[in-house]
C-alpha positions in Angstrom: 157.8 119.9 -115.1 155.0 118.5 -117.2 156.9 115.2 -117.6 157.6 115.0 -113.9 153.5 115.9 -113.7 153.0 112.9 -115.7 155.2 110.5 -114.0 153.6 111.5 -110.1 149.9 110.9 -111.7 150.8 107.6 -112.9 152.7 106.1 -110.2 149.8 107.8 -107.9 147.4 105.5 -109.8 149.5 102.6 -109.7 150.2 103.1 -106.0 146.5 103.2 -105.6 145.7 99.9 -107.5 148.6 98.3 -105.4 146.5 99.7 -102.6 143.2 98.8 -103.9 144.1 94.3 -102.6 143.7 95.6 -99.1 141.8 98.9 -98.6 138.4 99.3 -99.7 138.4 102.8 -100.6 141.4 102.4 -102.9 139.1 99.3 -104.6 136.3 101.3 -104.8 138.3 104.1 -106.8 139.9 101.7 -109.1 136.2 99.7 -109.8 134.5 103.1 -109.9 136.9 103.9 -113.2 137.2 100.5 -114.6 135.5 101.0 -118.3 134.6 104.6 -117.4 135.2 106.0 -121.2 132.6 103.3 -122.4 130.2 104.3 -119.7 130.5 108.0 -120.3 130.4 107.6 -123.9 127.2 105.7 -123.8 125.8 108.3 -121.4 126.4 111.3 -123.2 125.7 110.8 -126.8 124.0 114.2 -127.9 126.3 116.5 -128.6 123.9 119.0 -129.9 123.1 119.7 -125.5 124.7 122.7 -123.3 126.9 120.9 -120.5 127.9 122.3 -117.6 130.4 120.1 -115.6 130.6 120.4 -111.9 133.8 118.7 -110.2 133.7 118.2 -106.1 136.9 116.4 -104.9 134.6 114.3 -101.9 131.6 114.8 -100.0 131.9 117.9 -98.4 132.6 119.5 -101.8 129.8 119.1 -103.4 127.4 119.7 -100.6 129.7 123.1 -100.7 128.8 123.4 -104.1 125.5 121.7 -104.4 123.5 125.3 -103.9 125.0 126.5 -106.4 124.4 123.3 -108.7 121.0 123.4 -107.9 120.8 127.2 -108.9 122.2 126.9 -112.4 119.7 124.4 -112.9 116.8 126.9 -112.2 119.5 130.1 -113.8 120.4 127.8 -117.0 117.9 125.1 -118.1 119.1 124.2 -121.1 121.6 123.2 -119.5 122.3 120.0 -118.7 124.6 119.1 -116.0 127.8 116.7 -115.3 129.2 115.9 -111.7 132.4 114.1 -111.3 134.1 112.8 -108.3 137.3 112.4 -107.0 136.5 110.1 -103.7 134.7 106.9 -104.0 133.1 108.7 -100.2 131.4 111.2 -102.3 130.8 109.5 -105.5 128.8 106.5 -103.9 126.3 108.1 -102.0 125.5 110.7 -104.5 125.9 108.5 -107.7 122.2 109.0 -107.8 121.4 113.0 -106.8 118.2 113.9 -109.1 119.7 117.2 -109.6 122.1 115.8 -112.0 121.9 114.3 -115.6 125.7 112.5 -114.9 127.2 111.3 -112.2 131.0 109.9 -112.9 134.1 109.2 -111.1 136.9 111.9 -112.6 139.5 110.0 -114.3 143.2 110.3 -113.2 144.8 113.4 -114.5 146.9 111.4 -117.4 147.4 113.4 -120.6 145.9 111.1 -122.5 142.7 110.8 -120.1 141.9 114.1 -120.0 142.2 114.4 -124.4 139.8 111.1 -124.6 137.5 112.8 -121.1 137.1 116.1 -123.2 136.6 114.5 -126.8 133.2 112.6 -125.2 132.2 115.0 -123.0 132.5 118.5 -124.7 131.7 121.0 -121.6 130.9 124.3 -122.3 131.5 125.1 -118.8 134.0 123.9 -115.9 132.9 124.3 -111.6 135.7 123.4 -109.9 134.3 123.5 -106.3 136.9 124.7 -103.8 140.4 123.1 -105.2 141.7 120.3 -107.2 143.4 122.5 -110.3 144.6 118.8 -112.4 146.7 120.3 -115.2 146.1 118.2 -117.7 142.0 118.9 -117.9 142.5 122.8 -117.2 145.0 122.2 -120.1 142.8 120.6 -122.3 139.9 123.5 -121.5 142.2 126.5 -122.2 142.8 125.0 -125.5 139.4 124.9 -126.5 138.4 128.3 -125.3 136.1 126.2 -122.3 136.0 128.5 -119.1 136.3 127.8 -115.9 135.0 128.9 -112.7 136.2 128.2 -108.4 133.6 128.2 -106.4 133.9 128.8 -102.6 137.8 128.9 -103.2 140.1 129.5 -100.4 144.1 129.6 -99.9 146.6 130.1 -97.8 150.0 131.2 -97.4 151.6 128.0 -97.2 150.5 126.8 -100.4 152.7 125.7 -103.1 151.1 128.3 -105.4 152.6 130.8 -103.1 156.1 129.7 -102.5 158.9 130.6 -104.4 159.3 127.6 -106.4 155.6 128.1 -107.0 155.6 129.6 -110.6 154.6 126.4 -112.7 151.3 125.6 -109.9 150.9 129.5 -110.5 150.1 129.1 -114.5 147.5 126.4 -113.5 145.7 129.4 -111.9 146.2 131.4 -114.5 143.6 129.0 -116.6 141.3 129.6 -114.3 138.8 132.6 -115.8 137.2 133.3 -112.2 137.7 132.4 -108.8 134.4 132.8 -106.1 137.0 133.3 -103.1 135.6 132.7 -99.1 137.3 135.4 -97.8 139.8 138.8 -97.9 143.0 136.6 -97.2 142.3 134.2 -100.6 141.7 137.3 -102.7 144.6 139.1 -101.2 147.0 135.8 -102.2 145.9 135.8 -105.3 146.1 139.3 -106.2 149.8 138.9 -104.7 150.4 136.9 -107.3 148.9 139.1 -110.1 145.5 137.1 -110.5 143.2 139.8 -110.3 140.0 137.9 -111.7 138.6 137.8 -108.5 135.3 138.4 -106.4 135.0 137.8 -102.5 131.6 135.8 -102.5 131.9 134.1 -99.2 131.1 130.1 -98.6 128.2 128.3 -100.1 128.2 126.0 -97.3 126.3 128.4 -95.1 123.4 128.4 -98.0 123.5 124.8 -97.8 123.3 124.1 -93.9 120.5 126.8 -93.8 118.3 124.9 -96.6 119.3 121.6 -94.7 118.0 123.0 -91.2 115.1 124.2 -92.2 114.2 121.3 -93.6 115.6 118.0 -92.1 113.4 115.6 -90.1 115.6 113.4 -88.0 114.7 109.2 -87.6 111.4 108.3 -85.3 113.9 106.2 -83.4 116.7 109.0 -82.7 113.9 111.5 -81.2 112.4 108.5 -79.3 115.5 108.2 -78.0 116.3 112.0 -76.9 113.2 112.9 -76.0 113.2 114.3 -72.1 117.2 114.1 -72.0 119.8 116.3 -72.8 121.6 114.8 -75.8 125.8 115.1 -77.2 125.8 114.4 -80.6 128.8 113.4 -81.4 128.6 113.7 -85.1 131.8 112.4 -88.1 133.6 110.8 -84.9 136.7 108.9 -85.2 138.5 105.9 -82.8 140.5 108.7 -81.1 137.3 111.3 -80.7 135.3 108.0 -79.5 138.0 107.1 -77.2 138.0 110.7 -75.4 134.0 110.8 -75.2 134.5 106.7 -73.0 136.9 108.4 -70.8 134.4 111.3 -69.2 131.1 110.2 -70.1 130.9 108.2 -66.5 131.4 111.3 -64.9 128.0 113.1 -66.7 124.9 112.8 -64.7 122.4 109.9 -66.1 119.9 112.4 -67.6 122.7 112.9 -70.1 122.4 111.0 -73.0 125.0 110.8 -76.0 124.2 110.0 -79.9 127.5 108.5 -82.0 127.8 108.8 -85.8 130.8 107.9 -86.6 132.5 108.7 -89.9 133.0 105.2 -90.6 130.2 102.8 -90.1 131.3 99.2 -90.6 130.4 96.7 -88.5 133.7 96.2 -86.4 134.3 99.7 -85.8 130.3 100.3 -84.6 131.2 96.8 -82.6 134.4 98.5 -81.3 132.7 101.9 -80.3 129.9 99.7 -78.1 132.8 98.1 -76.2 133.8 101.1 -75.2 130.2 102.0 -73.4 129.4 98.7 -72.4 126.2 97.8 -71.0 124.6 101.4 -72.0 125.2 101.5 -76.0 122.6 100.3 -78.4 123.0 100.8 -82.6 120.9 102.2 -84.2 119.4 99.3 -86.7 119.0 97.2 -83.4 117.7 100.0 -81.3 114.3 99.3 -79.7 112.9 101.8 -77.0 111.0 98.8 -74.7 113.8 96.4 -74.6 116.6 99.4 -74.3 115.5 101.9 -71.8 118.7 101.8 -69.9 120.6 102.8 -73.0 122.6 106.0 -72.6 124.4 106.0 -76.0 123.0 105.7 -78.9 125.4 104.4 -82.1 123.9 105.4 -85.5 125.2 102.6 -88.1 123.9 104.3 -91.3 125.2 107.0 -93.8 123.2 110.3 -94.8 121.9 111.2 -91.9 124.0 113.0 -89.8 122.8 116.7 -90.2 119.3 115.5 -89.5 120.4 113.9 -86.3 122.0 117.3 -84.9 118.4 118.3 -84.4 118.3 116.6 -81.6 121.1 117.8 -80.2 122.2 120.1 -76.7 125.5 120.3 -77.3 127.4 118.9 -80.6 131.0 117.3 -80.6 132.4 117.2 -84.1 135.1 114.7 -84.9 138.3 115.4 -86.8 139.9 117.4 -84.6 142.5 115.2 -83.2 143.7 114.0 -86.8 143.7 115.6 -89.9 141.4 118.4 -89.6 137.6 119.4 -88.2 134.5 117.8 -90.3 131.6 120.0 -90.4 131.0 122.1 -87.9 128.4 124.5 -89.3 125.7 121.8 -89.7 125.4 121.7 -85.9 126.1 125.3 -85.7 122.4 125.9 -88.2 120.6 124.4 -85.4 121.9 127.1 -83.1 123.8 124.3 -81.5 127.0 125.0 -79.6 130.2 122.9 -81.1 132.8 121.5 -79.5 135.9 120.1 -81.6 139.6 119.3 -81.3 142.8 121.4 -82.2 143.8 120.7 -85.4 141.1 123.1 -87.0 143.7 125.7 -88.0 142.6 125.3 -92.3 139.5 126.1 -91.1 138.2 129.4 -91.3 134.7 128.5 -89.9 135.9 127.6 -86.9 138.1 130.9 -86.3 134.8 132.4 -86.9 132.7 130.5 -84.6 134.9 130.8 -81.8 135.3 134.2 -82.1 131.6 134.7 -82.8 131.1 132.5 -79.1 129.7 129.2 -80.5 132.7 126.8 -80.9 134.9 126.0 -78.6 138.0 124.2 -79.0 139.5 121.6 -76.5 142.9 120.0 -76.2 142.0 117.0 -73.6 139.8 115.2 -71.7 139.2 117.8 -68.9 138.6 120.9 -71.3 136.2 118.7 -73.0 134.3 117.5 -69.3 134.8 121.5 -68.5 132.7 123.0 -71.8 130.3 120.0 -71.6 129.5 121.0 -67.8 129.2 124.5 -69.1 127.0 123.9 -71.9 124.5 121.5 -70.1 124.4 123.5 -66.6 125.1 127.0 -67.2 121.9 128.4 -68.8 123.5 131.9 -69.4 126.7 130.5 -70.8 124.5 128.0 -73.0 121.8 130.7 -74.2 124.8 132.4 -75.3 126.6 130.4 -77.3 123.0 129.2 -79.0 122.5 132.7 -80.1 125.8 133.5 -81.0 125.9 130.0 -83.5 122.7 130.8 -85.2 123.8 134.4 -85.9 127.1 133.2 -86.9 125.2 131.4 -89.7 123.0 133.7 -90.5 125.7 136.5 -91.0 127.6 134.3 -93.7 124.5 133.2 -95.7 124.2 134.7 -99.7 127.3 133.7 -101.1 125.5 131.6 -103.6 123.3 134.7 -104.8 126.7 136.9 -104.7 128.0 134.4 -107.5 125.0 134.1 -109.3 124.5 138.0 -109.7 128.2 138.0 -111.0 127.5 135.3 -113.1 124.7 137.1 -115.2 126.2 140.3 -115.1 129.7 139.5 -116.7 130.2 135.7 -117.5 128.3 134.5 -120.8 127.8 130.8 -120.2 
């Protein structure tokens, strides 16, 4: 199985460099590696330093994980710390976070990469936040007595780990010294499978949206622009969520206003978006409130601000949910905004728990979505409610990231 192991890995990488002549995330990931041993061995030449390495697959990982990042920092400062990426999405727009002392792209999982990874980088301590078990690195760390913690882990049923032909995925668990599980149903898998090193801490994310809220300041512009309206933000949008929003948003009343940030921002796709609202759409970088005062729909065309924007926001519409699965709902949800997003949200425990709580609410079409939005912008008691039942929703599944620090001191020696 190792062999096979090997062989996927490889012809993953090659299929990626293939890849990499036509799609600019596939380039980025092969450039972001190109000469990375050099790079890291230049970086991290005192070997006499504590390291403890953080890996976050993308993005939303390590702004999962980043509360607790930022707590060892303040727990363990003699520490110092290591953040690798999978994605090129997450890598390049946090290459630079202050919180770190490294910043790399993760090597592919190759046997031979993860010997030559661990021979520079020595950690003394492994974060794995939410997933991505590579065999060869957890290899390489059981061998040298270096343990590892999940943080914010979650599974489900229909996981390989669980499935009969499961038992080789299984002993990459098994390296694993503790796992920081979301919920009862993760624990209860893993127990099922006689992994019993387990503690229930909850998700970090809701630490991290609360610190976010309480301190984000959206753009001058994007509160110029909301300011007296009632305001959609539609927030990680893609072509099919935009594509829904153009087919109702004729039939909203004009003191309705509606604030795009899509997931992708390049130029044809924000140029595509504006077709789609012509005559009432502006972007964002050409956005100016004398010469635009008929606009209606505002098109942000820059990164990192997203959670910021939702400030501003009525109602929130968060993309996803009519492809592979739901971005983040709960930044919206901080705010003690309502959410609205599509079906396929069924990975997703926070959204089970926000429509149960009476803050989310899932549509299939075009006229469910028109139907909440009515709701939500004319229905005072049905709005009120939902706004009080998101912000307590968040505030009922904060302290996961002071759950794992308390078991931290108590019984794991870092």
């Amino acid at each position: 199985m190792r062999l096979i192991y090997e062989i996927a890995i490889r012809l993953y990488r090659s299929l990626i460099i293939v890849a990499s002549l036509f799609n600019p995330k596939a380039r980025g990931w092969v450039k972001g590696r190109k000469n990375i041993f050099q790079s890291l061995s230049g970086e991290l030449r005192n070997e006499h330093d504590k390291l403890a390495w953080f890996h976050c697959a993308s993005l939303g990982e390590f702004e999962q994980g980043r509360p607790i990042i930022d707590a060892f920092k303040t727990h363990f400062p003699d520490f110092k710390l290591l953040i690798t990426f999978f994605s090129p999405s997450g890598y390049e727009i946090r290459k630079n976070y202050p919180g770190a002392d490294y910043v790399f792209y993760l090597p592919a999982d190759t046997r031979i990469n993860a010997f030559r990874f661990y021979s520079i980088v020595k950690p003394d301590v492994l974060f794995l936040v939410k997933y991505e078990y590579w065999y060869n690195y957890l290899d390489v760390l059981t061998r040298n007595d270096v343990p590892v913690y999940v943080i914010s882990g979650v599974f489900r049923k229909s996981q390989h780990f669980f499935k009969w032909y499961g038992f080789w995925f299984r002993k990459q668990l098994r390296k694993v010294n503790y796992f920081f599980v979301q919920n009862t149903e993760s624990s209860r898998l893993l127990n099922r499978i006689r992994i019993t090193n387990v503690m229930i801490s909850g998700d970090t994310r809701f630490d991290r949206v609360a610190e976010i809220q309480s301190r984000s300041t959206p753009p001058d512009l994007v509160s110029f622009f909301s300011r007296r309206a009632k305001v959609l933000v539609a927030g990680s949008t893609w072509p099919v969520d935009e594509a829904l929003l153009a087919t109702i948003w004729d039939r909203l009343t004009e003191n309705i206003k509606l604030i795009i940030v899509p997931h992708e921002v390049e130029s044809a796709h924000i140029e595509q978006i504006m077709r789609q609202f012509p005559g009432i759409s502006v972007r964002l970088s050409a956005y100016n409130p004398e010469l635009h005062s008929h606009a209606r729909v505002l098109i942000v065309d820059r990164i990192g601000i997203l959670s910021a924007v939702y400030r501003c926001a009525r109602v929130a519409y968060v993309g996803g949910g009519f492809g592979k699965g739901i971005h983040n709902i709960l930044e919206p949800a901080a705010y003690g905004v309502p959410v609205i997003f599509g079906p396929e949200n069924r990975k997703f425990l926070e959204a089970q728990g926000l429509r149960m709580a009476g803050g989310g609410f899932q549509v299939e079409d075009k006229n469910q979505l028109l139907q909440i939005l009515n709701e939500m912008f004319f229905n005072a008691l049905k709005y009120n409610a939902a706004c009080q039942a998101s912000k307590a929703y968040i505030e009922q599944q904060k302290g996961a990231t002071a759950n794992i620090f308390k078991q931290l001191h108590l019984n794991i020696k870092v």
